[in-house]
PDB file with one MODEL, atoms N, CA, C and O in Angstrom:
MODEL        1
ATOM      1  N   UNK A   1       0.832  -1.194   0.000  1.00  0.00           N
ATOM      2  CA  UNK A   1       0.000   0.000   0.000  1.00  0.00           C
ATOM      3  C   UNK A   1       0.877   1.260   0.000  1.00  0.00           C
ATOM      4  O   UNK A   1       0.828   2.281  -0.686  1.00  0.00           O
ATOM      5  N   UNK A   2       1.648   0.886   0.930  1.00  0.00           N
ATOM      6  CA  UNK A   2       2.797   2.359   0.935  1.00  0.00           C
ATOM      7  C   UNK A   2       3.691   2.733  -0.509  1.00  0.00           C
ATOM      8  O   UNK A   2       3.947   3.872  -0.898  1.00  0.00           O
ATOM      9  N   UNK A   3       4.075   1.476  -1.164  1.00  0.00           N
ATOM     10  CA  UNK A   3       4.562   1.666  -2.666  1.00  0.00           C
ATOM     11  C   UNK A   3       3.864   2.648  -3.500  1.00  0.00           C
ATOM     12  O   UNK A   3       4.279   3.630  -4.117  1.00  0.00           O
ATOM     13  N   UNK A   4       2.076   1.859  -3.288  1.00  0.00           N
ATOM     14  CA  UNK A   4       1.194   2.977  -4.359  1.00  0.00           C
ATOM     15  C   UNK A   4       0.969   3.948  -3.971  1.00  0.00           C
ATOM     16  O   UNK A   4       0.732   4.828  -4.798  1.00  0.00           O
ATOM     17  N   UNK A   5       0.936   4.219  -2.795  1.00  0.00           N
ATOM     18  CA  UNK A   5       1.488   6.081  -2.034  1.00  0.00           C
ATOM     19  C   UNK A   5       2.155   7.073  -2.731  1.00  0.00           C
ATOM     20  O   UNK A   5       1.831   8.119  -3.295  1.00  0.00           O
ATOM     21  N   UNK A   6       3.441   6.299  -2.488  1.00  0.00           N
ATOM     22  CA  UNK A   6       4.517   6.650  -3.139  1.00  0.00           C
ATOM     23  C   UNK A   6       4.645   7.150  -4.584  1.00  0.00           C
ATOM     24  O   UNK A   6       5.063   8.141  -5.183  1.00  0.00           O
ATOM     25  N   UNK A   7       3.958   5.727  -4.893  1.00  0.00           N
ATOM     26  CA  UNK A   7       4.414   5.687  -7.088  1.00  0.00           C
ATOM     27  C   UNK A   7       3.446   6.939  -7.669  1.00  0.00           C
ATOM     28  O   UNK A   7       3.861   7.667  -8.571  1.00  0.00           O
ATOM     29  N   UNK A   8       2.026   7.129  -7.021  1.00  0.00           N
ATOM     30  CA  UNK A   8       1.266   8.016  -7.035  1.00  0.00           C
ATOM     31  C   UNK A   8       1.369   9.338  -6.838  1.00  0.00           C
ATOM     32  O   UNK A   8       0.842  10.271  -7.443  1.00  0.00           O
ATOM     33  N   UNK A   9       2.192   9.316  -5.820  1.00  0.00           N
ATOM     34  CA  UNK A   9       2.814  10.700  -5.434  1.00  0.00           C
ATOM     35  C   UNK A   9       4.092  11.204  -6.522  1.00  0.00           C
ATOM     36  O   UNK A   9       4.055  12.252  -7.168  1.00  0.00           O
ATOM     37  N   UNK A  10       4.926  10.458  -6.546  1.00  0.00           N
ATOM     38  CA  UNK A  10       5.892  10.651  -7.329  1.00  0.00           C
ATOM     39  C   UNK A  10       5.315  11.076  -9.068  1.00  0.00           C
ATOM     40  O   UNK A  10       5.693  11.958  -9.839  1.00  0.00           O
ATOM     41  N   UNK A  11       4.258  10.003  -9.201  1.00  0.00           N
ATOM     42  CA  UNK A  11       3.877  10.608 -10.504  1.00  0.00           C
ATOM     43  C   UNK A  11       2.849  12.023 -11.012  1.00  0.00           C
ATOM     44  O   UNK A  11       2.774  12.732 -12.015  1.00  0.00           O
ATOM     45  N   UNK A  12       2.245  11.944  -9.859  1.00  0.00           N
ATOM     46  CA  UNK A  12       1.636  13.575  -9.908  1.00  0.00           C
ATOM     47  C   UNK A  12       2.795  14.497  -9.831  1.00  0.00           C
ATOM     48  O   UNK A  12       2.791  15.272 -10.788  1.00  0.00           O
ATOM     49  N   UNK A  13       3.403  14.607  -9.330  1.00  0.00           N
ATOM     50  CA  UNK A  13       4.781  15.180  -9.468  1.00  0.00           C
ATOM     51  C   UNK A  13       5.055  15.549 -10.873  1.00  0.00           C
ATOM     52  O   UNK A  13       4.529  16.494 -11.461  1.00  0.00           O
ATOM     53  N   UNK A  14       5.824  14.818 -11.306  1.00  0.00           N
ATOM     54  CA  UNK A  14       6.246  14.490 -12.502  1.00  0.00           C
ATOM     55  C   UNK A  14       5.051  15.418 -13.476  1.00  0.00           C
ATOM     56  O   UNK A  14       5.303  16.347 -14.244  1.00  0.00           O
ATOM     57  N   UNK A  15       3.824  14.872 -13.178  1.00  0.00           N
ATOM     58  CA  UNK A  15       2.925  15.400 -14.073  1.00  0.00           C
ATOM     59  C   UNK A  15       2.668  16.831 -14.023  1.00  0.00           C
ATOM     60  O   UNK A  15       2.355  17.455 -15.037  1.00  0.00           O
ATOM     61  N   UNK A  16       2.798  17.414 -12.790  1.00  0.00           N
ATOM     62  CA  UNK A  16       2.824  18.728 -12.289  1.00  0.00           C
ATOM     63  C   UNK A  16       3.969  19.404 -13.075  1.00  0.00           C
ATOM     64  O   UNK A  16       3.692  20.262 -13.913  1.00  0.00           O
ATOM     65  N   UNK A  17       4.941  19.131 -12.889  1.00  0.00           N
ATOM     66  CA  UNK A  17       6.462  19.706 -13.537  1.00  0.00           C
ATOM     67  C   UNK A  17       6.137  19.834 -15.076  1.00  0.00           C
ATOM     68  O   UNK A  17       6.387  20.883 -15.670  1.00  0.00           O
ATOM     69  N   UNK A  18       5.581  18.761 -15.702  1.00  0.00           N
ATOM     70  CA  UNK A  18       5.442  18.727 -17.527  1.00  0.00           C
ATOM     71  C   UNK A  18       4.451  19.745 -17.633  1.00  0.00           C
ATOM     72  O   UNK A  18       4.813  20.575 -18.467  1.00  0.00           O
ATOM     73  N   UNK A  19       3.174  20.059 -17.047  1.00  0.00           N
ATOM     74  CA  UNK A  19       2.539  20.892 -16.977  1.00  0.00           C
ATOM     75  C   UNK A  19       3.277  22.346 -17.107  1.00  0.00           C
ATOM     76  O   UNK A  19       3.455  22.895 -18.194  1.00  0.00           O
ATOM     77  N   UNK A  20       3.723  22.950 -15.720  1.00  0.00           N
ATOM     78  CA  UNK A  20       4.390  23.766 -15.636  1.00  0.00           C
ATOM     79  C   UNK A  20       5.571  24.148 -16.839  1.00  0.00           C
ATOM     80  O   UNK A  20       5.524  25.314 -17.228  1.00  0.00           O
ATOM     81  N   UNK A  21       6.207  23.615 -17.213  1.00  0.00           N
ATOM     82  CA  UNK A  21       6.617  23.214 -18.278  1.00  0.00           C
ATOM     83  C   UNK A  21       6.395  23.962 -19.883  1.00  0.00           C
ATOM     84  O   UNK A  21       6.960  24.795 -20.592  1.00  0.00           O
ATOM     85  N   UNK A  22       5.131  23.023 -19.918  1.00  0.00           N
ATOM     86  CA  UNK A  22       4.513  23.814 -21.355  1.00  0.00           C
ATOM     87  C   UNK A  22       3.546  25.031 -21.023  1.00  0.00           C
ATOM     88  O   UNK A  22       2.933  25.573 -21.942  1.00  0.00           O
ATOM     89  N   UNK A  23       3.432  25.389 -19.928  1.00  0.00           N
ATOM     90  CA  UNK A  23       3.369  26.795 -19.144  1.00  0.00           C
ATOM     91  C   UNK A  23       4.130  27.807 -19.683  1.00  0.00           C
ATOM     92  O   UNK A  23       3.861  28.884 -20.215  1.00  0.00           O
ATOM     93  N   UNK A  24       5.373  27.075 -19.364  1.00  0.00           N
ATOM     94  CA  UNK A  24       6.220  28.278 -19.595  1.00  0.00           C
ATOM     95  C   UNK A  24       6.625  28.612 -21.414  1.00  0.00           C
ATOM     96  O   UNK A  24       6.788  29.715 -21.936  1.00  0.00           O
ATOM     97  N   UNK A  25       6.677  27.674 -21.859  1.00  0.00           N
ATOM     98  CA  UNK A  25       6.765  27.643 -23.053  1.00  0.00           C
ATOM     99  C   UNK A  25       5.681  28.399 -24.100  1.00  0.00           C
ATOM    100  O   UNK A  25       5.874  28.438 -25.315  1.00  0.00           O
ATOM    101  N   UNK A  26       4.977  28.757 -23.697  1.00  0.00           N
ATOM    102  CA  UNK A  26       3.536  29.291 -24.066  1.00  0.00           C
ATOM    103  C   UNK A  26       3.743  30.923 -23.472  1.00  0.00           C
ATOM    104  O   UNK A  26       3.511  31.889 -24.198  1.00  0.00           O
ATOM    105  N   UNK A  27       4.089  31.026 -22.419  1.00  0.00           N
ATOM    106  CA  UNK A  27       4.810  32.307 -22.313  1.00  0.00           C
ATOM    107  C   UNK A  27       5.670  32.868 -22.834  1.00  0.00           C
ATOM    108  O   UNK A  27       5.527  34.073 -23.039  1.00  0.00           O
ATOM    109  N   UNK A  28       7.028  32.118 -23.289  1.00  0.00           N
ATOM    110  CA  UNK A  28       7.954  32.268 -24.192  1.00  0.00           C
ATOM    111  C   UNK A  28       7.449  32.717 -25.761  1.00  0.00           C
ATOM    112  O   UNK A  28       7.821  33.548 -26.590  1.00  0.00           O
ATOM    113  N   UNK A  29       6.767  32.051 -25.709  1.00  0.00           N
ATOM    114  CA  UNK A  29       5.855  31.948 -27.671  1.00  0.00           C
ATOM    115  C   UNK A  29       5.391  33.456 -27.428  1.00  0.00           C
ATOM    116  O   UNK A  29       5.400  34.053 -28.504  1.00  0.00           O
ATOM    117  N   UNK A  30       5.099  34.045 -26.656  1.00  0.00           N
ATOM    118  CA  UNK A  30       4.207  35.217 -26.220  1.00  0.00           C
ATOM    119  C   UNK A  30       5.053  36.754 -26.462  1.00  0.00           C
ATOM    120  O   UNK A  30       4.847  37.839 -27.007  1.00  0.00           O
ATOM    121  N   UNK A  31       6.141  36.049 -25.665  1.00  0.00           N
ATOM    122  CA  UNK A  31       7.486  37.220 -25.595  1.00  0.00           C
ATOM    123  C   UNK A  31       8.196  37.012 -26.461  1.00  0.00           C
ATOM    124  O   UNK A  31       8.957  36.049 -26.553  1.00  0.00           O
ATOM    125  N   UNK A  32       8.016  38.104 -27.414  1.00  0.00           N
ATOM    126  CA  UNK A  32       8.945  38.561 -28.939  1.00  0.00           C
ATOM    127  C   UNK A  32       9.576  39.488 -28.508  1.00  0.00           C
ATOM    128  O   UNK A  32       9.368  40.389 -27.695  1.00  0.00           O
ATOM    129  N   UNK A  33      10.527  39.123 -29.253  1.00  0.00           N
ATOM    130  CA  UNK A  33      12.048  39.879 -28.882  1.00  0.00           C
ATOM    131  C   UNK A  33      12.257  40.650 -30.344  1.00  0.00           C
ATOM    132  O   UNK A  33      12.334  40.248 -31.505  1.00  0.00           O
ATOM    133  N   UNK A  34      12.330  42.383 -29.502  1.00  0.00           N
ATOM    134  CA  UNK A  34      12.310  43.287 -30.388  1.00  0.00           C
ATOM    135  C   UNK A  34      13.887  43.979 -30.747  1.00  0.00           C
ATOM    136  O   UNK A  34      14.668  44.570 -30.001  1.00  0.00           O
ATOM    137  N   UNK A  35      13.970  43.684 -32.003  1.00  0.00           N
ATOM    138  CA  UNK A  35      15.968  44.373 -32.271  1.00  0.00           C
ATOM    139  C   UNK A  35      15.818  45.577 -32.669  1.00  0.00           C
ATOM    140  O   UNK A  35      14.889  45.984 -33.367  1.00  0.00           O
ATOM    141  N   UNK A  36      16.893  46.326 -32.168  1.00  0.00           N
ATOM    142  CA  UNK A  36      16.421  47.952 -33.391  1.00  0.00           C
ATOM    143  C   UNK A  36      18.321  47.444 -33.764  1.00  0.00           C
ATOM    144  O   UNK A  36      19.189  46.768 -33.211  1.00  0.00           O
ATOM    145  N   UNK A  37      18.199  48.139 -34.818  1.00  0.00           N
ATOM    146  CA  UNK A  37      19.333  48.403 -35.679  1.00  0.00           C
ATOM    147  C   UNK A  37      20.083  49.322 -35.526  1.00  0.00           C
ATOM    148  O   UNK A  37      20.923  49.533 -36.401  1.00  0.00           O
ATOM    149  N   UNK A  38      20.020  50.097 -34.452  1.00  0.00           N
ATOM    150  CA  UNK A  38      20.979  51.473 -34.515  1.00  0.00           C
ATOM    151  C   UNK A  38      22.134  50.898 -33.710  1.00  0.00           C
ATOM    152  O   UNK A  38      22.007  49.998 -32.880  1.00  0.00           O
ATOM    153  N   UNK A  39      23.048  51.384 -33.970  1.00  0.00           N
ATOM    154  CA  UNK A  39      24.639  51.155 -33.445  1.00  0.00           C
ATOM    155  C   UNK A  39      24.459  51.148 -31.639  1.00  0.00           C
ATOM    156  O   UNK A  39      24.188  52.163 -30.998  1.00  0.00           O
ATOM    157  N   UNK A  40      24.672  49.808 -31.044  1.00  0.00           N
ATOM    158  CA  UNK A  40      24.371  50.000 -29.629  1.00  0.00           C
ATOM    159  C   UNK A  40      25.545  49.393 -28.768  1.00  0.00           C
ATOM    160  O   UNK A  40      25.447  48.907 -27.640  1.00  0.00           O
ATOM    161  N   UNK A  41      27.094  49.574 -29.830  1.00  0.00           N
ATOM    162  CA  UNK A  41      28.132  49.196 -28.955  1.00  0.00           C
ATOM    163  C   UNK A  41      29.281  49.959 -28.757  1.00  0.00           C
ATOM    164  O   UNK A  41      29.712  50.662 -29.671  1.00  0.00           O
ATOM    165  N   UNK A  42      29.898  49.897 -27.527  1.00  0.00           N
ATOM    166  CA  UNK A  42      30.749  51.018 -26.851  1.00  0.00           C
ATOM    167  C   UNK A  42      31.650  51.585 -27.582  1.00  0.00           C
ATOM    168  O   UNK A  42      31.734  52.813 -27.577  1.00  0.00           O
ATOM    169  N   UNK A  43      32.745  50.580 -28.574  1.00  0.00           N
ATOM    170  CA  UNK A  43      33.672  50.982 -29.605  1.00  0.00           C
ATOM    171  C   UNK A  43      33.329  51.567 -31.540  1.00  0.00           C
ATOM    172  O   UNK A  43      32.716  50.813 -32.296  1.00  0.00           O
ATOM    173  N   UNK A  44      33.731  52.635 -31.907  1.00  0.00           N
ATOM    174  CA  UNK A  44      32.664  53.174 -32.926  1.00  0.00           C
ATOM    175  C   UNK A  44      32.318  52.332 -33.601  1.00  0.00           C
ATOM    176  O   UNK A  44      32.623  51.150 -33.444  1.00  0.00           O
ATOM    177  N   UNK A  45      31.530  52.833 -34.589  1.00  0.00           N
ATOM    178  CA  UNK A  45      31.475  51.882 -35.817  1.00  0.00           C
ATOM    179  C   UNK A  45      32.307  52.416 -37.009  1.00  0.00           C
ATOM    180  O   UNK A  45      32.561  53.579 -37.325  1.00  0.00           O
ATOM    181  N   UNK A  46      32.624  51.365 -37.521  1.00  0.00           N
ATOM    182  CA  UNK A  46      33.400  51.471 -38.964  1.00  0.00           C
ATOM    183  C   UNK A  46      32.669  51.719 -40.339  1.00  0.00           C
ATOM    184  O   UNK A  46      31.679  51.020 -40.555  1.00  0.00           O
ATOM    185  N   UNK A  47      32.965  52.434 -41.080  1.00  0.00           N
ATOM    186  CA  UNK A  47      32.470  52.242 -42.141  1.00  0.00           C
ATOM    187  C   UNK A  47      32.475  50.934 -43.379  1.00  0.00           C
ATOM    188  O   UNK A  47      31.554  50.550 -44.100  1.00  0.00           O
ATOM    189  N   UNK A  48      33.931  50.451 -43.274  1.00  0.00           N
ATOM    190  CA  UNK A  48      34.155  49.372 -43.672  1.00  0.00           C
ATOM    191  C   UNK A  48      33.713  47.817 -43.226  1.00  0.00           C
ATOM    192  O   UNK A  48      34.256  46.771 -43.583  1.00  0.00           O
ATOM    193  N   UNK A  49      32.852  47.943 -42.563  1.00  0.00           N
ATOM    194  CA  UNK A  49      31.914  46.865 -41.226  1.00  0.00           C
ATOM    195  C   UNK A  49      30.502  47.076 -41.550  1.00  0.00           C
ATOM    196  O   UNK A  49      29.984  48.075 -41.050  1.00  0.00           O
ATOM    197  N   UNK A  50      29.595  46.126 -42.487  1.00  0.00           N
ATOM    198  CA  UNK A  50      28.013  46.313 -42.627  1.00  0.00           C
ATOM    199  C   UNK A  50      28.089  45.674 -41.173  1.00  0.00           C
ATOM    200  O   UNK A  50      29.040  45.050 -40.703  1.00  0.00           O
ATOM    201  N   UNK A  51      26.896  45.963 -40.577  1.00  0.00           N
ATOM    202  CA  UNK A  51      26.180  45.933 -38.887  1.00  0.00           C
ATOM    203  C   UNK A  51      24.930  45.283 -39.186  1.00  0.00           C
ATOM    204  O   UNK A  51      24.150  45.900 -39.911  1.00  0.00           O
ATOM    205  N   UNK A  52      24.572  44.046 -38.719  1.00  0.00           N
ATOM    206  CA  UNK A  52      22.967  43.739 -38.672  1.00  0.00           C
ATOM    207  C   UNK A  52      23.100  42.774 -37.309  1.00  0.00           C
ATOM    208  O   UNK A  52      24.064  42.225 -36.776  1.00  0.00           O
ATOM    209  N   UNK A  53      21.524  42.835 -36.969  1.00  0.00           N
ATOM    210  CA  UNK A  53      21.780  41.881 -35.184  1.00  0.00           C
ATOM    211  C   UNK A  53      20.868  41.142 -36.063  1.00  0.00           C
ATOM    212  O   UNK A  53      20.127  41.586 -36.939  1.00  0.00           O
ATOM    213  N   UNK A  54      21.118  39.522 -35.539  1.00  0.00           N
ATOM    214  CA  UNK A  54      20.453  38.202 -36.138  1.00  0.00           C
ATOM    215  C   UNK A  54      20.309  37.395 -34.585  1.00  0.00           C
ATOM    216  O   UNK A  54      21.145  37.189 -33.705  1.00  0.00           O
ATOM    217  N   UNK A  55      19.596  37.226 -34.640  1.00  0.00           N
ATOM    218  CA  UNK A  55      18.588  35.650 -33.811  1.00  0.00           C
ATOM    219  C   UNK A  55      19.189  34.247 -34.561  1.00  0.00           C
ATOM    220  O   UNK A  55      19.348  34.104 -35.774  1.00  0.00           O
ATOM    221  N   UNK A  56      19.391  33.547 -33.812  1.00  0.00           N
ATOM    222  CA  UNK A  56      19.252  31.916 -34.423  1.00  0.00           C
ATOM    223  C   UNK A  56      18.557  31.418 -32.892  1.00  0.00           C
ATOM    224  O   UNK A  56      18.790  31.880 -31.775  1.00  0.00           O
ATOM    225  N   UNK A  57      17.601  30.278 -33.305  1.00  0.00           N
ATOM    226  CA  UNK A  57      17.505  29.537 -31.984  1.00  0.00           C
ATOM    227  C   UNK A  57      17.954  28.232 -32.304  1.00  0.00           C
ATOM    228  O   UNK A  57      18.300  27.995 -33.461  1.00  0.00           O
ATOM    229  N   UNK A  58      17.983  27.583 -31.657  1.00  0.00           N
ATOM    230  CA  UNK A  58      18.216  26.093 -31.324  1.00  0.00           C
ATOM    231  C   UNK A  58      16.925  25.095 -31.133  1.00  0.00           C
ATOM    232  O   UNK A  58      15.728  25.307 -30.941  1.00  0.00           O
ATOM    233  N   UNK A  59      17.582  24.115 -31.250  1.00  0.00           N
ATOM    234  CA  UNK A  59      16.087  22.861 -31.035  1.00  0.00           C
ATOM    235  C   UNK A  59      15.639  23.107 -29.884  1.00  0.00           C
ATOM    236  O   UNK A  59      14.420  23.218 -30.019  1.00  0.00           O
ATOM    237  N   UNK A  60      15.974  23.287 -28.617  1.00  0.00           N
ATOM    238  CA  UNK A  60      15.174  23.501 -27.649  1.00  0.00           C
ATOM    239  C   UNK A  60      14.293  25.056 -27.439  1.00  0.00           C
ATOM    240  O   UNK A  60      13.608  25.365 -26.464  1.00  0.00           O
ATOM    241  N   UNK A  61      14.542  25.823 -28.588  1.00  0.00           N
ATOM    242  CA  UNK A  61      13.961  26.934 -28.467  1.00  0.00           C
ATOM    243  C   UNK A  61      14.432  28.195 -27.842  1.00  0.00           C
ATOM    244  O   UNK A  61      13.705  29.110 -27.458  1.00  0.00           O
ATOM    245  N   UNK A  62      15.795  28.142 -27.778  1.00  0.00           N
ATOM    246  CA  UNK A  62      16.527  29.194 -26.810  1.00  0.00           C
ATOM    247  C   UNK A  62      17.043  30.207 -27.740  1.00  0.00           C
ATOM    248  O   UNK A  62      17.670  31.176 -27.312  1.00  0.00           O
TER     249      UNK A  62
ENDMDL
END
């Protein structure tokens, strides 16, 4: 009896976390990430240097 306590507990768990989970991921989908293009680093810019900011993500979505 105490096993299925346990295995029960442990798996609501589990199920709680995957939940939470695609929670957050659904928030992420939500928050777009805005670039501006104007020169936003400490050392000048060159003329001989085209400037563009690029995104790549990865399989996990980062």
């Amino acid at each position: 009896m105490r096993k299925l306590a346990v295995t029960l507990t442990v798996a609501s768990l589990i199920l709680a976390g995957c939940n939470n989970a695609n929670q957050q991921k659904e928030t992420d989908k939500n928050n777009k990430l805005e670039l501006t293009q104007e020169w936003d680093k400490v050392f000048p810019q060159s003329d001989n240097v085209n400037h563009c900011k690029v995104i790549f993500h990865n399989r996990y979505g980062i």
